[in-house]
N, CA, C and O atoms as a Tripos MOL2 file, in Angstrom:
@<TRIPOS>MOLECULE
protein
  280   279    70     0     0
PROTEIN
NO_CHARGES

@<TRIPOS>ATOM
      1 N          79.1320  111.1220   89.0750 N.3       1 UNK1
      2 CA         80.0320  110.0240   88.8340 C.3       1 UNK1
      3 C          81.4540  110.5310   88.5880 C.2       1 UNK1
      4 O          82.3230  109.8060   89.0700 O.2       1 UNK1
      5 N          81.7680  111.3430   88.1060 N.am      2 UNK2
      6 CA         82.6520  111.6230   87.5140 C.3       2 UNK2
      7 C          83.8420  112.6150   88.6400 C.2       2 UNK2
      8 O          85.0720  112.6410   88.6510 O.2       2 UNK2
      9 N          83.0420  113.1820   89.3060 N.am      3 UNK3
     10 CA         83.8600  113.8300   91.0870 C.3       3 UNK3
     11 C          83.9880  112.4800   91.5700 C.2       3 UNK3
     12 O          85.1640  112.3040   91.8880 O.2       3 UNK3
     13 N          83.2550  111.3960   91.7750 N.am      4 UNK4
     14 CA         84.0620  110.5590   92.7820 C.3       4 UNK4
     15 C          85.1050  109.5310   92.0240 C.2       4 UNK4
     16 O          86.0740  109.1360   92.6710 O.2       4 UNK4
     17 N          85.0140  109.3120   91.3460 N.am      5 UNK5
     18 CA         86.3560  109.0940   90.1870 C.3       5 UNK5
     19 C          87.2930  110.2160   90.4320 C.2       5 UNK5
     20 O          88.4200  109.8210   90.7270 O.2       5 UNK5
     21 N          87.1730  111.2970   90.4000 N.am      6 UNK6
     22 CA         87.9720  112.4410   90.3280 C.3       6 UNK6
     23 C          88.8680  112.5140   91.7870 C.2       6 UNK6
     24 O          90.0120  112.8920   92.0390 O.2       6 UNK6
     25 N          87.9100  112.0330   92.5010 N.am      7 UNK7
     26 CA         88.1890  112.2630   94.0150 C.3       7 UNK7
     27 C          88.7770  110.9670   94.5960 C.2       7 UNK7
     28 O          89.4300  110.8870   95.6360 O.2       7 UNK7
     29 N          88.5440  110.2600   94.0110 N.am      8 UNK8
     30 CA         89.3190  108.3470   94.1820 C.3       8 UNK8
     31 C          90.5840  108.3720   93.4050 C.2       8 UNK8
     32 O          91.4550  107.5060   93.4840 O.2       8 UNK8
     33 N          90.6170  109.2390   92.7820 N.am      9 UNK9
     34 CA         92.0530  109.3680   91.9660 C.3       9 UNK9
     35 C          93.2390  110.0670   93.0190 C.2       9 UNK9
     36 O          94.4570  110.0380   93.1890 O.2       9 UNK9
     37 N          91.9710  110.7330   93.6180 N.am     10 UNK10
     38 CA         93.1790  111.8660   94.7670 C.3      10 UNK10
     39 C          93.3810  111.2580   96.1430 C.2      10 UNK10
     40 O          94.4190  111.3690   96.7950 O.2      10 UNK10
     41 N          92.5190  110.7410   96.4420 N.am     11 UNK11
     42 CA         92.7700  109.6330   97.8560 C.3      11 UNK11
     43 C          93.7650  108.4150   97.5970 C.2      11 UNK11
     44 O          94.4080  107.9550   98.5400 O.2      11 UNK11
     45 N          93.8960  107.8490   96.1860 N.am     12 UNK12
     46 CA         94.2860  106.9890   96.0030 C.3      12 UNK12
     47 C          95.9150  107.3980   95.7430 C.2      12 UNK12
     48 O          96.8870  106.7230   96.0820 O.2      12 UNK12
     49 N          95.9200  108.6080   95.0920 N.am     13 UNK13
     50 CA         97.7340  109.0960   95.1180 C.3      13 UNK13
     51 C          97.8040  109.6160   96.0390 C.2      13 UNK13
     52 O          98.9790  109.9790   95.9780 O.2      13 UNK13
     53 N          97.0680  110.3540   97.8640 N.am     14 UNK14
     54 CA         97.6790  110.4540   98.1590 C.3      14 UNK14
     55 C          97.6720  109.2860   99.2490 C.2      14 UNK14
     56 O          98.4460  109.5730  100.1620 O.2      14 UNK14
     57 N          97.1640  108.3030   99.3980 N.am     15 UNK15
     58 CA         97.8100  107.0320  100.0000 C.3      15 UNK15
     59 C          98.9640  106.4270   99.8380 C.2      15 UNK15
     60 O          99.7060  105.9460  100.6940 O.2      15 UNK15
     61 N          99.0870  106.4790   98.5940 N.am     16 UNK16
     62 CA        100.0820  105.9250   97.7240 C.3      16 UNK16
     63 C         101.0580  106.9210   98.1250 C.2      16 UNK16
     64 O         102.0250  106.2420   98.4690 O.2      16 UNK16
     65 N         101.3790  108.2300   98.2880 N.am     17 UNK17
     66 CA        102.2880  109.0740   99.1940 C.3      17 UNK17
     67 C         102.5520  108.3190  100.3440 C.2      17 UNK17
     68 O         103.4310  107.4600  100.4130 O.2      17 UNK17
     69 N         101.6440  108.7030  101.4200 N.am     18 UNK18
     70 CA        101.8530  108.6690  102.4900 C.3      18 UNK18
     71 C         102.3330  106.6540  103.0080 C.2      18 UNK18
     72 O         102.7520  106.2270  104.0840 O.2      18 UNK18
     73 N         102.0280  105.9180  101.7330 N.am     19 UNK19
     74 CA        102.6440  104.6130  102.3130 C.3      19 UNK19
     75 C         103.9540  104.7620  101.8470 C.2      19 UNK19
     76 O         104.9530  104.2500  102.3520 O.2      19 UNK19
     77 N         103.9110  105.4490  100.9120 N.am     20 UNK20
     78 CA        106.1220  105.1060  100.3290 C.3      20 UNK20
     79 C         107.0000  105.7880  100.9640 C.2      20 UNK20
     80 O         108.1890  105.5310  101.1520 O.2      20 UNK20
     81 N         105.8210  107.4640  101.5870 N.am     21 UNK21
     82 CA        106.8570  108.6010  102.1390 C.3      21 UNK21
     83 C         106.4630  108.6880  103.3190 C.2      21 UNK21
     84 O         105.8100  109.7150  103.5000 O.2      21 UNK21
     85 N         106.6170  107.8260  104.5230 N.am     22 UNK22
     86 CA        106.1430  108.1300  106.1690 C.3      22 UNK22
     87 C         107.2880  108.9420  106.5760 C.2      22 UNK22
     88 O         106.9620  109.8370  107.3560 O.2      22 UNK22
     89 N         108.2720  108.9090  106.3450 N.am     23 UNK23
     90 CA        108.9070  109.9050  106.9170 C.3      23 UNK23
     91 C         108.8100  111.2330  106.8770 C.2      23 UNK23
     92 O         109.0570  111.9250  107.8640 O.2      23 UNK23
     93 N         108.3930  111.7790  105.5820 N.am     24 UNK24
     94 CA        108.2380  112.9510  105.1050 C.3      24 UNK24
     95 C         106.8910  113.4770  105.6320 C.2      24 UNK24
     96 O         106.8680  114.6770  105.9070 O.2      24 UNK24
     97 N         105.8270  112.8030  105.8030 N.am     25 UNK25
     98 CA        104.9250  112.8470  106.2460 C.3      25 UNK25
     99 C         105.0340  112.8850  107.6290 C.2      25 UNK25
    100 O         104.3410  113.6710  108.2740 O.2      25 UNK25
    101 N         105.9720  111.9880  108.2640 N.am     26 UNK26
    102 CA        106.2100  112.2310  110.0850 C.3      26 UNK26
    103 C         107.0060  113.9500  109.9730 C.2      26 UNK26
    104 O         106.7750  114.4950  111.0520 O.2      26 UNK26
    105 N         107.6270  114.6770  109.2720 N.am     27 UNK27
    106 CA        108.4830  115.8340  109.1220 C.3      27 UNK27
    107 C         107.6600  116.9120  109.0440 C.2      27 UNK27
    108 O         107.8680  117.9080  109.7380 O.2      27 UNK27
    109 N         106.5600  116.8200  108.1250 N.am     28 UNK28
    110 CA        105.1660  117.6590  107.7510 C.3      28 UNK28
    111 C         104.4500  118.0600  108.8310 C.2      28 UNK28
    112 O         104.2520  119.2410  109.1160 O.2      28 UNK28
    113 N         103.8810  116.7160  109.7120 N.am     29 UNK29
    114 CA        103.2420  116.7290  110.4580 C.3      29 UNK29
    115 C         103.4360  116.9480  112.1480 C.2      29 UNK29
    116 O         102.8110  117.6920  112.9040 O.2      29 UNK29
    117 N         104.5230  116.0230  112.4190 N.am     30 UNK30
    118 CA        104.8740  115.7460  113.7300 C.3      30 UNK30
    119 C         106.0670  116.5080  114.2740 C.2      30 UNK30
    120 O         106.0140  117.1960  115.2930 O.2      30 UNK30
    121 N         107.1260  116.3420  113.5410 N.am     31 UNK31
    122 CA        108.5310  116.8800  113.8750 C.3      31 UNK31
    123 C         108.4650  118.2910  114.6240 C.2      31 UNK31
    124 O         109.3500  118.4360  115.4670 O.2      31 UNK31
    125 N         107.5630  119.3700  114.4660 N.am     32 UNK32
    126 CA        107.6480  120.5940  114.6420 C.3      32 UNK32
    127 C         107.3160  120.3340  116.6450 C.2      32 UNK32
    128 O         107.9570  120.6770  117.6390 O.2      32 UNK32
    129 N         106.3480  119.7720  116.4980 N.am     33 UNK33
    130 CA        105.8180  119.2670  117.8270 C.3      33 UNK33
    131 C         106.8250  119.2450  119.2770 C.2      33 UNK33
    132 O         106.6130  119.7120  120.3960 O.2      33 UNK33
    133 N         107.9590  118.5130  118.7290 N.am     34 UNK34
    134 CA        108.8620  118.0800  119.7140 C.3      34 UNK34
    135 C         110.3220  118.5120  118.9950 C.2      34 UNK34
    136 O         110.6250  118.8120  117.8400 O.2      34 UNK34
    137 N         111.0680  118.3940  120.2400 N.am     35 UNK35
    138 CA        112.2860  119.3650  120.0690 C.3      35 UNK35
    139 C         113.7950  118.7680  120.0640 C.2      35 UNK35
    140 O         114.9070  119.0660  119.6270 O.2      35 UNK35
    141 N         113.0560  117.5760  120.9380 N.am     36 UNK36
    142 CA        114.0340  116.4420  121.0050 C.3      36 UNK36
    143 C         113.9920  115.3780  119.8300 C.2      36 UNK36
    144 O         115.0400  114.7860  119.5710 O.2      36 UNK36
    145 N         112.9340  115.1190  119.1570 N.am     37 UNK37
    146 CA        112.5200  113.4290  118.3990 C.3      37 UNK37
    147 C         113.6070  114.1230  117.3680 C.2      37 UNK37
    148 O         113.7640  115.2810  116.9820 O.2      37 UNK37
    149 N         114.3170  112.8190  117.0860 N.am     38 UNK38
    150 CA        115.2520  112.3190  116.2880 C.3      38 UNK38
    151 C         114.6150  112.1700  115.2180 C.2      38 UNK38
    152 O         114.9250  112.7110  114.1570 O.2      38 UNK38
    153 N         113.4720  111.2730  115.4240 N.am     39 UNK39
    154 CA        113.0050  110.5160  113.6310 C.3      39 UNK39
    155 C         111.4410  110.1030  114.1020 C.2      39 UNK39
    156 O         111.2080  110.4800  115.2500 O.2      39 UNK39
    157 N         110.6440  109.6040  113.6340 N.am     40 UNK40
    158 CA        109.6550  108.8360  114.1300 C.3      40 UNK40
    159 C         109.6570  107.5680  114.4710 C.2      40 UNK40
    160 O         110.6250  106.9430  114.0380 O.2      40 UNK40
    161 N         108.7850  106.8860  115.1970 N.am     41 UNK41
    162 CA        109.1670  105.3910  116.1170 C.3      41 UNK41
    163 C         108.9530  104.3190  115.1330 C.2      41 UNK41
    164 O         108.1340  104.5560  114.2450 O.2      41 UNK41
    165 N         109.4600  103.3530  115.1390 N.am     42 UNK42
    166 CA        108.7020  102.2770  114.4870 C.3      42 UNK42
    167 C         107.5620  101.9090  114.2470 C.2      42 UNK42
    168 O         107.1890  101.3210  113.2320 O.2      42 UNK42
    169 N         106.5640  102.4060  115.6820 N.am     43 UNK43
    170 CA        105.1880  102.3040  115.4730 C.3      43 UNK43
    171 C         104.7110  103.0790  114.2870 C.2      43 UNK43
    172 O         104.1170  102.6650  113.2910 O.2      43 UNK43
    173 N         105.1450  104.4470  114.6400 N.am     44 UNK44
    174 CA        104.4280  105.5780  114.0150 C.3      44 UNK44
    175 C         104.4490  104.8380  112.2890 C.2      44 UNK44
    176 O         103.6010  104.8200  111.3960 O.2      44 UNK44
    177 N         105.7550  104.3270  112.3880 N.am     45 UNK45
    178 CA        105.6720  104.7290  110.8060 C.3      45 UNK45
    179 C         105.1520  103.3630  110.2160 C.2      45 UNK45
    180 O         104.7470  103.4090  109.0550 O.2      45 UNK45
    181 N         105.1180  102.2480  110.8240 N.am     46 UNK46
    182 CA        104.1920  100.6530  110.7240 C.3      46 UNK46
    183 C         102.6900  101.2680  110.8330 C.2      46 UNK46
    184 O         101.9690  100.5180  110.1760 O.2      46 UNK46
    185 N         101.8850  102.3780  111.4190 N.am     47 UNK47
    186 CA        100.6070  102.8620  111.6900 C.3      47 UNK47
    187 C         100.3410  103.8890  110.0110 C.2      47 UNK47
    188 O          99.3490  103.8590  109.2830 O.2      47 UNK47
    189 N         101.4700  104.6090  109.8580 N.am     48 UNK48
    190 CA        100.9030  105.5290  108.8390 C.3      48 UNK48
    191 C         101.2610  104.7780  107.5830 C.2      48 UNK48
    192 O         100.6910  105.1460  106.5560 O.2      48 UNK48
    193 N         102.2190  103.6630  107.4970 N.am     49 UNK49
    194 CA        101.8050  102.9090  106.5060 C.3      49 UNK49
    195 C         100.4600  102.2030  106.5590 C.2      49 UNK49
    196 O          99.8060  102.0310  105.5300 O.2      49 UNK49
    197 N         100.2030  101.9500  107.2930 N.am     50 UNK50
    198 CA         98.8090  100.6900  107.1540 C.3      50 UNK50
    199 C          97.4530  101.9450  106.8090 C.2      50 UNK50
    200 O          96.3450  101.7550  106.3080 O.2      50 UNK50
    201 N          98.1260  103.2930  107.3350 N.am     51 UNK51
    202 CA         96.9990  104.3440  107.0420 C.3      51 UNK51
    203 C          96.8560  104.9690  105.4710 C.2      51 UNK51
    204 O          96.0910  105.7250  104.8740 O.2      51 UNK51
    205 N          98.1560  104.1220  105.1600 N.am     52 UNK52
    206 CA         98.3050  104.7400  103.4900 C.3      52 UNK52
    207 C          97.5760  103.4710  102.6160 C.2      52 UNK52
    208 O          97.3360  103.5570  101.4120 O.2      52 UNK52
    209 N          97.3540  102.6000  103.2250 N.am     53 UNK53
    210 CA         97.1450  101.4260  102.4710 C.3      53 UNK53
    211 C          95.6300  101.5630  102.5720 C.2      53 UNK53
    212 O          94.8270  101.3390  101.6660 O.2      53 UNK53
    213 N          95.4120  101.8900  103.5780 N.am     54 UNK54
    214 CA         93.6680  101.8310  103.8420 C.3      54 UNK54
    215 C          93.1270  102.8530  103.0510 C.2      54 UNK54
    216 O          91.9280  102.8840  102.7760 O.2      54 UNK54
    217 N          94.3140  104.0900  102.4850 N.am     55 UNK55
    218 CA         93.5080  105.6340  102.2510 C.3      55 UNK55
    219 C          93.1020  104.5510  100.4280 C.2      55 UNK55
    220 O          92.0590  104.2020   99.8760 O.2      55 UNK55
    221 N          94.8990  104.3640  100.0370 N.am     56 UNK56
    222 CA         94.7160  104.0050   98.7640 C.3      56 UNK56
    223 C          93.3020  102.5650   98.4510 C.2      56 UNK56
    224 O          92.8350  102.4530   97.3180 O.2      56 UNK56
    225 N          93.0890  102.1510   98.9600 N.am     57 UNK57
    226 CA         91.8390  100.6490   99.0210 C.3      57 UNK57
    227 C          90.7650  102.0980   98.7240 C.2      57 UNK57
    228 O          89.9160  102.3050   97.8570 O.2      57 UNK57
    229 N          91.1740  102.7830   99.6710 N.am     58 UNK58
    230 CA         88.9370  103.6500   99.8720 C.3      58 UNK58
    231 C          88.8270  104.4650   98.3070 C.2      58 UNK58
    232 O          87.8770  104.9880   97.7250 O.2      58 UNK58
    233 N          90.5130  104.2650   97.8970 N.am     59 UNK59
    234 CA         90.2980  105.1930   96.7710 C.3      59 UNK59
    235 C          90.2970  104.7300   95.7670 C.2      59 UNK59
    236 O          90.1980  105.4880   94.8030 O.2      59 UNK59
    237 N          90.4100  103.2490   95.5390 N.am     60 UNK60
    238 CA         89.8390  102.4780   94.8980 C.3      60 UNK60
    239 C          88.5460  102.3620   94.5520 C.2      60 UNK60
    240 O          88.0660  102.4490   93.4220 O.2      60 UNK60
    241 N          87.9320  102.1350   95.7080 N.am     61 UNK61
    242 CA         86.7550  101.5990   95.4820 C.3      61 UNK61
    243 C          85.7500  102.7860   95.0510 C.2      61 UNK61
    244 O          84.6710  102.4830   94.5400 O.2      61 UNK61
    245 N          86.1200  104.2120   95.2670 N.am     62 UNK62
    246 CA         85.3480  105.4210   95.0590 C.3      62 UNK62
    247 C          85.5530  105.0360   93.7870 C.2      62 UNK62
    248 O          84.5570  105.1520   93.0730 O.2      62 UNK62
    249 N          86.2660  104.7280   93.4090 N.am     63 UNK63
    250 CA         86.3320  105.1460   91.3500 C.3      63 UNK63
    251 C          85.9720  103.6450   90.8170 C.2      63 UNK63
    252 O          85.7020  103.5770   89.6180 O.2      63 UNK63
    253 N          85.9510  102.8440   91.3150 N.am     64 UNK64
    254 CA         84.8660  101.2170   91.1950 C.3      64 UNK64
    255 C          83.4740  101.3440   91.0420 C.2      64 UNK64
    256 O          82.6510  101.1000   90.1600 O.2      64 UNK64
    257 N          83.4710  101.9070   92.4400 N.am     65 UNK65
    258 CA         81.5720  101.9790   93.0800 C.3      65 UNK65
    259 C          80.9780  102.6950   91.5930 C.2      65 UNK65
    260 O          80.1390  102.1680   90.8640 O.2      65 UNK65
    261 N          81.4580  103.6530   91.4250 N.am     66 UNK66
    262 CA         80.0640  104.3620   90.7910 C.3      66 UNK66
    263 C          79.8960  103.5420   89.0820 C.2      66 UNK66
    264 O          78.9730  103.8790   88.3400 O.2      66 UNK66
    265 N          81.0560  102.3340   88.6130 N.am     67 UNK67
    266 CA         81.3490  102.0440   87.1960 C.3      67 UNK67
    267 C          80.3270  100.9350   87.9380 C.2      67 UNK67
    268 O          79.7520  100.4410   86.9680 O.2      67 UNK67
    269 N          79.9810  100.5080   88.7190 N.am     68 UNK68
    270 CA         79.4540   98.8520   89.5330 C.3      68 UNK68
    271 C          78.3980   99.3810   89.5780 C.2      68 UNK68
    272 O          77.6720   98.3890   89.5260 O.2      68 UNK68
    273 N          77.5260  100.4950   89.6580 N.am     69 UNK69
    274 CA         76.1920  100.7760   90.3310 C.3      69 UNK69
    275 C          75.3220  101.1660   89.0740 C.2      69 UNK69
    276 O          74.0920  101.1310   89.0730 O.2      69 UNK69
    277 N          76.2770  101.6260   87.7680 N.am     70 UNK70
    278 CA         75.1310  102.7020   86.7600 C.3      70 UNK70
    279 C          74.6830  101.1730   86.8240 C.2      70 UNK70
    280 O          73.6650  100.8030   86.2390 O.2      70 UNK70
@<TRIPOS>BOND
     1     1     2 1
     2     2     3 1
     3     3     4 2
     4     3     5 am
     5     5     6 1
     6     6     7 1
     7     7     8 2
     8     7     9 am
     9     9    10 1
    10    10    11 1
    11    11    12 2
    12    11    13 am
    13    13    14 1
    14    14    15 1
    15    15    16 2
    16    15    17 am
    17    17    18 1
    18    18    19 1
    19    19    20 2
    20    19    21 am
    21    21    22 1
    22    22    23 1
    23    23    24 2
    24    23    25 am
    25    25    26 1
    26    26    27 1
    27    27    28 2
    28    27    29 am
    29    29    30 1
    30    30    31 1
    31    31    32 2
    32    31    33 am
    33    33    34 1
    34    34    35 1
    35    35    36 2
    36    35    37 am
    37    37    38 1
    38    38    39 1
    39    39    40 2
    40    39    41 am
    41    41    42 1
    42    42    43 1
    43    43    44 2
    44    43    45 am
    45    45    46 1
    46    46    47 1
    47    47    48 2
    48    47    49 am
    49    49    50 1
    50    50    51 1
    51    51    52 2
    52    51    53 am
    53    53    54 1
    54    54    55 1
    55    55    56 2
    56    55    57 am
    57    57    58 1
    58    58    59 1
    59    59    60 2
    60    59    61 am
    61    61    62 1
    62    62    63 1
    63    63    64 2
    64    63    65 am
    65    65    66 1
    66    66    67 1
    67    67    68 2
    68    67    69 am
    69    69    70 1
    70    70    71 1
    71    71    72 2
    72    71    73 am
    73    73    74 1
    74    74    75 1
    75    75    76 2
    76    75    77 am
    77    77    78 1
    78    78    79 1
    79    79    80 2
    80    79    81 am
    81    81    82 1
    82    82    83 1
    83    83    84 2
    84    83    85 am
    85    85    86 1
    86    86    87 1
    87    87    88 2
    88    87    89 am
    89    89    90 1
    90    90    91 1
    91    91    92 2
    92    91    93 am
    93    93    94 1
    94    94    95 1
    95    95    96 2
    96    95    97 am
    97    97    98 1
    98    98    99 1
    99    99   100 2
   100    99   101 am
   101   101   102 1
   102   102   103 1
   103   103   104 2
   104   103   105 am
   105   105   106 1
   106   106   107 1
   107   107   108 2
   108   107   109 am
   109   109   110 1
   110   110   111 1
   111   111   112 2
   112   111   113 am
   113   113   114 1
   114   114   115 1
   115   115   116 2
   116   115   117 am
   117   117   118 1
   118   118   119 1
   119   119   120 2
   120   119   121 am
   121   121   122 1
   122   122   123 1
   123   123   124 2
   124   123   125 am
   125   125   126 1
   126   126   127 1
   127   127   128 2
   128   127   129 am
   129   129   130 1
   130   130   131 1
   131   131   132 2
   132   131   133 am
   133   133   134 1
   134   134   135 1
   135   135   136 2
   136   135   137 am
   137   137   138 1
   138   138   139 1
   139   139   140 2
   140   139   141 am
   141   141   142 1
   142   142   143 1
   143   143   144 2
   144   143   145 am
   145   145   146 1
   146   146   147 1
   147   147   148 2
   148   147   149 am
   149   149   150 1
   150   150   151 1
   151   151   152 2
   152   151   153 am
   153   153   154 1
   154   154   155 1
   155   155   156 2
   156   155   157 am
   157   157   158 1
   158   158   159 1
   159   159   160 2
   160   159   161 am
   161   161   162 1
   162   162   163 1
   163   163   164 2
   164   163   165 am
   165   165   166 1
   166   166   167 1
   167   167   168 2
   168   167   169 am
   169   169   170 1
   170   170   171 1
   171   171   172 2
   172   171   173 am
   173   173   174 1
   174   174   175 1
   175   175   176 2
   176   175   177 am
   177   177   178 1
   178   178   179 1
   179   179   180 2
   180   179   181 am
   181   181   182 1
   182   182   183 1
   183   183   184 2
   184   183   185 am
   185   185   186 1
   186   186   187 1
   187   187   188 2
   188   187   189 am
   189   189   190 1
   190   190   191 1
   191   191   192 2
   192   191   193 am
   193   193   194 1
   194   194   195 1
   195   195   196 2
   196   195   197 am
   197   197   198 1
   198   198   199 1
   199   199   200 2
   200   199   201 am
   201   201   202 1
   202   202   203 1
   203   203   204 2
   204   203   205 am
   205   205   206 1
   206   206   207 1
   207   207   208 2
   208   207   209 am
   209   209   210 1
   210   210   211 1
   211   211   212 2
   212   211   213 am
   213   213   214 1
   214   214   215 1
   215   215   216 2
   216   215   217 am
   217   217   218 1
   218   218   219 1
   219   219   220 2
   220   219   221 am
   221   221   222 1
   222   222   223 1
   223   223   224 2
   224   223   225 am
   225   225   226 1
   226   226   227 1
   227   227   228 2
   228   227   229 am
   229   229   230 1
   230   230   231 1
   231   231   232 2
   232   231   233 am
   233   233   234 1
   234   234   235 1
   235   235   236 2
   236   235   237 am
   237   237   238 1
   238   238   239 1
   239   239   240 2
   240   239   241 am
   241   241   242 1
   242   242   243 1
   243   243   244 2
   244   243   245 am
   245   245   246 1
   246   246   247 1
   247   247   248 2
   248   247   249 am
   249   249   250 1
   250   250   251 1
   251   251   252 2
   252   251   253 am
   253   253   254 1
   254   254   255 1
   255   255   256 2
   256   255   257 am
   257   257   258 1
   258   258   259 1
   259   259   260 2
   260   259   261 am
   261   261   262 1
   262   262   263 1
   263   263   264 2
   264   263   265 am
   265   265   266 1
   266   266   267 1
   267   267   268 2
   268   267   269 am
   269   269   270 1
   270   270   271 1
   271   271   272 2
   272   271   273 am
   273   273   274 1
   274   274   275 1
   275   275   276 2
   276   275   277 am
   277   277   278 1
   278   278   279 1
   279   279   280 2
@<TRIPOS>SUBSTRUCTURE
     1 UNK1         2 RESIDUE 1 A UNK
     2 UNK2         6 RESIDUE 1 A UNK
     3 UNK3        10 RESIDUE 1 A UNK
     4 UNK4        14 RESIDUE 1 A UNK
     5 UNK5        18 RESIDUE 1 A UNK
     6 UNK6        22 RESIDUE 1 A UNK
     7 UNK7        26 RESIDUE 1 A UNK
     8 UNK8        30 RESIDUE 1 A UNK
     9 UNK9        34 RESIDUE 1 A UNK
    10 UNK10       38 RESIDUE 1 A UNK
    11 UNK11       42 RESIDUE 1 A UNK
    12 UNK12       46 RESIDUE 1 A UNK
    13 UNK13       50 RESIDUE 1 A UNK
    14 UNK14       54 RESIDUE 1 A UNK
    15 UNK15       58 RESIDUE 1 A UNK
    16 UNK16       62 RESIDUE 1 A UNK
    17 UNK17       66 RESIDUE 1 A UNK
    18 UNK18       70 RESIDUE 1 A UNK
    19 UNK19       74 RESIDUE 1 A UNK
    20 UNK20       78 RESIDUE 1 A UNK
    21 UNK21       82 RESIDUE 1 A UNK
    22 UNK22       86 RESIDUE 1 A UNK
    23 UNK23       90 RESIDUE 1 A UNK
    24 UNK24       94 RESIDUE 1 A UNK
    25 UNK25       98 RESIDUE 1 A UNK
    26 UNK26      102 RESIDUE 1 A UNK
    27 UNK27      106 RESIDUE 1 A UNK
    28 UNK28      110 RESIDUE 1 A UNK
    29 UNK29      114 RESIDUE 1 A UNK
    30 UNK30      118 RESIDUE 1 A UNK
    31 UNK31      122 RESIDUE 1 A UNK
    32 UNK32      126 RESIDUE 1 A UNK
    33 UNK33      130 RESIDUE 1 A UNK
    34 UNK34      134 RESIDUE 1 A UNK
    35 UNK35      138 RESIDUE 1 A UNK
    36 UNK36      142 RESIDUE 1 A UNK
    37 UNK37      146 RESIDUE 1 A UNK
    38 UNK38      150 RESIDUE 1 A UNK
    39 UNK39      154 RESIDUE 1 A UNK
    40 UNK40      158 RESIDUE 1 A UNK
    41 UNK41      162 RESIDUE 1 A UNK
    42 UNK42      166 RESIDUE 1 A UNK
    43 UNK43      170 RESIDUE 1 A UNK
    44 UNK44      174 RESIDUE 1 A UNK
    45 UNK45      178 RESIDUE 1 A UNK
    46 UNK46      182 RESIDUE 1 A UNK
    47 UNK47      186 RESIDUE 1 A UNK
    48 UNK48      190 RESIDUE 1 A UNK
    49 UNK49      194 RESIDUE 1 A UNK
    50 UNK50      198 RESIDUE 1 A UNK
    51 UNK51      202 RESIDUE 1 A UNK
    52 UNK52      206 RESIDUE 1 A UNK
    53 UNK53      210 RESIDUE 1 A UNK
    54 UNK54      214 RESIDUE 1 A UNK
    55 UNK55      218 RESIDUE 1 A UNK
    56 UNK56      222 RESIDUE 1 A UNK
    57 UNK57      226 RESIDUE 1 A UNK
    58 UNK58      230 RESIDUE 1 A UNK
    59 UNK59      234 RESIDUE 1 A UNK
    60 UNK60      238 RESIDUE 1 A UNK
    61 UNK61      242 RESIDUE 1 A UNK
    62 UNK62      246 RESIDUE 1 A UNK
    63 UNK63      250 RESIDUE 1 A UNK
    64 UNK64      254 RESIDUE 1 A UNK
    65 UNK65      258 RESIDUE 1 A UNK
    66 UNK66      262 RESIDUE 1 A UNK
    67 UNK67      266 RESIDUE 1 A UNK
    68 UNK68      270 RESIDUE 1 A UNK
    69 UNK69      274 RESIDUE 1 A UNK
    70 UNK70      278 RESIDUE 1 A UNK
């Protein structure tokens, strides 16, 4: 019980990253890639928000589930 609490704590901050900081996260990840990109597209960064929102929900519910099941 107590790792997936532990571990819903860490999915859940870093969702909570990656929805406030897509840019930094497009810089981390993508930027090195290409030689030309300016910034990341609108998509990209409308996609890795909705990917930060989904990480922070799963990391919710890891540290829910196991207080709902004893």
């Amino acid at each position: 019980m107590l790792w997936s609490i532990l571990g819903g704590i860490i999915i859940l901050a870093l969702g909570i990253f990656i929805f406030l900081k897509p840019h930094l996260v497009w810089r981390l990840t993508e930027e090195w890639k290409s030689y030309r990109a300016d910034g990341p597209s609108d998509l990209y960064l409308k996609s890795t928000k909705m990917g930060g929102i989904i990480l922070a929900l799963l990391g919710v519910i890891m540290m829910i589930l196991p207080l709902l099941l004893e």
